[in-house]
C-alpha positions in Angstrom: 8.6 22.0 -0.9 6.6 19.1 -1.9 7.6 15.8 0.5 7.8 12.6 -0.9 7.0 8.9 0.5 10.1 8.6 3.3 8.9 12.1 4.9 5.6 10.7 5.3 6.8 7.2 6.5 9.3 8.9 9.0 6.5 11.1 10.4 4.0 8.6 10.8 6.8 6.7 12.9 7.2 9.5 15.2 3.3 10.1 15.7 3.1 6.7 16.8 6.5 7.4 18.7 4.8 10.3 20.6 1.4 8.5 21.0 3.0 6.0 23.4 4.9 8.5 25.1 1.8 10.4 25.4 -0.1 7.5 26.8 2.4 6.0 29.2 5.5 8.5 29.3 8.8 6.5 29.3 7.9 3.5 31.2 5.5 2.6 27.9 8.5 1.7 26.2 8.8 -1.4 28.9 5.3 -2.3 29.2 3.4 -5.0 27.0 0.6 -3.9 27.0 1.0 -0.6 25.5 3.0 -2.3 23.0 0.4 -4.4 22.3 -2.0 -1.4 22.3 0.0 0.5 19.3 0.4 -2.5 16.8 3.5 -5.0 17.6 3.9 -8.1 16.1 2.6 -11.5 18.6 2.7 -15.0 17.3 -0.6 -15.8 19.2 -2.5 -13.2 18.2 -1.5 -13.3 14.7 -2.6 -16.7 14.7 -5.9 -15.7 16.6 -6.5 -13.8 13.4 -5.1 -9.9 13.8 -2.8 -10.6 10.4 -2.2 -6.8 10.5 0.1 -6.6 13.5 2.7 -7.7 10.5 2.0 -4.5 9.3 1.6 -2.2 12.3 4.2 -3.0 14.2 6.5 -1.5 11.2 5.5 1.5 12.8 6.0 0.7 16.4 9.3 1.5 18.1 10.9 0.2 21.7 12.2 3.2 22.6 14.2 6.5 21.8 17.2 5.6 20.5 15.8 2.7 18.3 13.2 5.2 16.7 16.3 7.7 16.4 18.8 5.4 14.5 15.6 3.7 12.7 14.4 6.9 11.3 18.0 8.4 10.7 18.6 4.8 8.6 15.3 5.9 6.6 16.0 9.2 5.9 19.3 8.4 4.4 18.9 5.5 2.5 14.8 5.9 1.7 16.3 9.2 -0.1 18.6 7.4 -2.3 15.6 4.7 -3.3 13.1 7.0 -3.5 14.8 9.3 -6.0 16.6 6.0 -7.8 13.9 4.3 -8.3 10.6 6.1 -8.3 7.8 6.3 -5.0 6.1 3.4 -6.4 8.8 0.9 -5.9 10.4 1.9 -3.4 6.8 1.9 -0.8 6.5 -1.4 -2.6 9.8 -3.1 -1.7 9.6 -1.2 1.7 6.2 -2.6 2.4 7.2 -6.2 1.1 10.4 -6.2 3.0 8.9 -5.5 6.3 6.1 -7.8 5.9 8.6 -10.8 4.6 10.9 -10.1 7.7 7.7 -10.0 9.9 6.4 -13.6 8.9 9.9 -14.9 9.3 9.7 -13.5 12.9 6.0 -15.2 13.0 7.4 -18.4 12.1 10.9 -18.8 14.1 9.8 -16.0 17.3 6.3 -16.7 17.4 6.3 -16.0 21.5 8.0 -13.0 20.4 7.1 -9.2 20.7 8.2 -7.8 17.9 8.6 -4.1 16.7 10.5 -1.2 14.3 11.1 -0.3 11.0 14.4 -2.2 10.8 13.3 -4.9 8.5 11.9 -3.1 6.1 15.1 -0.6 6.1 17.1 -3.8 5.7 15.0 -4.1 2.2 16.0 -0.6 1.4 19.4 -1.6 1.8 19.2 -4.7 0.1 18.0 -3.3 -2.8 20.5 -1.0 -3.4 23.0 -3.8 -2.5 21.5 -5.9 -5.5 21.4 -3.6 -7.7 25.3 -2.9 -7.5 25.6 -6.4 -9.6 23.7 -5.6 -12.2 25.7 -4.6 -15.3 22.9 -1.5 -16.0 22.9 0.4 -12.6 24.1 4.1 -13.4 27.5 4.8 -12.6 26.4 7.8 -10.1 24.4 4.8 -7.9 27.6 2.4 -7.5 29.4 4.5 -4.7 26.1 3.4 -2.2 24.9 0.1 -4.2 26.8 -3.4 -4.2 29.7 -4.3 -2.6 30.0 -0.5 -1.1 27.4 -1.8 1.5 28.9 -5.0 2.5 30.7 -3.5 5.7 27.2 -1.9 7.2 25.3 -5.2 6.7 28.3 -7.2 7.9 28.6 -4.8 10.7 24.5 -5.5 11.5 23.9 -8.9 11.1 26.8 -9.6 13.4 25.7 -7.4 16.2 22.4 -8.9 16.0 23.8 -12.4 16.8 25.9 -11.4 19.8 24.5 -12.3 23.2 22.1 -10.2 24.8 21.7 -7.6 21.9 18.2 -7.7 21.4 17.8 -7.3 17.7 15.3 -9.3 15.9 17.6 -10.6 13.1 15.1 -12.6 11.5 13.3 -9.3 10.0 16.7 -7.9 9.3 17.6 -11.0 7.0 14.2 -11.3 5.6 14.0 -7.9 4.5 17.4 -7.9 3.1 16.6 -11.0 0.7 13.4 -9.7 -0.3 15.0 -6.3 -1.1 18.4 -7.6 -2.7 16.5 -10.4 -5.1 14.4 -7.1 -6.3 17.6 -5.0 -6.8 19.2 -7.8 -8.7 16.8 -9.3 -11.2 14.7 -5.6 -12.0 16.6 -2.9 -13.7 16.2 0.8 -12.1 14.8 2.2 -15.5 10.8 2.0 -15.3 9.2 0.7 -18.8 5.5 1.2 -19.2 4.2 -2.3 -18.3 6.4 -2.2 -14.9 5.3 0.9 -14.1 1.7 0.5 -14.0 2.4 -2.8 -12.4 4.7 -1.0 -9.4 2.0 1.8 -9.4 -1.1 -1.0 -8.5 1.6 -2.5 -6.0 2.1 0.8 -4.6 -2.0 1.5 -4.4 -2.1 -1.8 -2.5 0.9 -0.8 -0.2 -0.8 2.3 1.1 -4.4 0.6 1.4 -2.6 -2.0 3.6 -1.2 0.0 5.9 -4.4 2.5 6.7 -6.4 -0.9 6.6 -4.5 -2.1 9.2 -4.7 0.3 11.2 -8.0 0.9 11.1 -8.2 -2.9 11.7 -6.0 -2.1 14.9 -8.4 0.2 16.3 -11.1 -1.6 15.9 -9.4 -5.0 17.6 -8.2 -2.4 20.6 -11.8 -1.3 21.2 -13.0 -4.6 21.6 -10.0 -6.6 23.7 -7.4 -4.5 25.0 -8.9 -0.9 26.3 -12.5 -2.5 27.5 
């Protein structure tokens, strides 16, 4: 069976996953440095130039059970984008949503570590929720588009305000605007034009991410392991 763009993206979360466990067991999960090491997101050194941490530490996870629900969120609603509307889009509007919520969480937790997948899921979701108000969304779609979701990013957003939760809301929000001003204002069906445009998007998307990582090898090397 052929795998498609949210088998890939959930596998190459867990390899990270396992990476850090490999490197520091549990107890990487609580150290910095390792964090650092793997690709999360630091106002300094973004500013000092390594611009790809907003990329890398989409990838990056704090521990088992935020991988587990991360990746479990991915699965289900990736899926539904994926097969809605098309691979190109939906790596596109994953990749912007994650990078949108990132630089929000540059600009207002700059002294912040920051890591997961959440934000860009959050554009996943906010897609879908956008599209449920547009008058030419399939009827098959509006049982998980629109107003359906309202209680599950309700639900979210609050927890992430309550005292001592932990959750970078920032990314969440950021994501979710990028992805629901997408699902509102571009209809599902593909025509030509937008598809090759979606398809170069897409290119880009994927050059991005093994650019930065390469990028995050080569920064590693140089400052962090010698």
């Amino acid at each position: 069976m052929q795998r498609n763009v949210t088998s890939y993206l959930i596998m190459l979360n867990v390899l990270i996953f396992i990476m850090m466990f490999l490197f520091g067991g549990f107890s990487a999960f609580s150290n910095p440095r390792i964090y650092i090491l793997f690709g999360a997101q630091l106002g300094n050194l973004i500013t000092a130039g390594e611009w790809f941490r907003l990329i890398t530490s989409m990838f990056v996870h704090g521990g088992l059970f935020h991988i587990f629900f991360n990746m479990i969120a991915l699965f289900y609603v990736g899926n539904i984008v994926e097969r809605a509307y098309g691979k190109e889009r939906f790596i596109s509007i994953y990749m912007l949503s994650g990078v949108f919520g990132n630089l929000l969480t540059h600009l207002f937790l700059p002294s912040a570590i920051s890591v997961g997948a959440s934000g860009a899921i959050f554009g996943l979701i906010g897609l879908l929720f956008g599209a449920g108000f547009r008058h030419d969304t399939p009827t098959i779609l509006r049982p998980v588009t629109g107003t359906a979701l309202l209680p599950i990013i309700l639900i979210n957003v609050i927890w992430g305000f309550l005292p001592g939760a932990n959750i970078n809301n920032f990314a969440h929000l950021g994501g979710l605007g990028i992805g629901f001003t997408f699902g509102w204002l571009t209809p599902i069906r593909y025509t030509k034009r937008s598809y090759q445009g979606w398809r170069t998007v897409s290119y880009l998307s994927y050059g991005l991410i093994i650019a930065s990582f390469v990028l995050l090898l080569i920064f590693d090397f140089r400052y962090y392991i010698f």
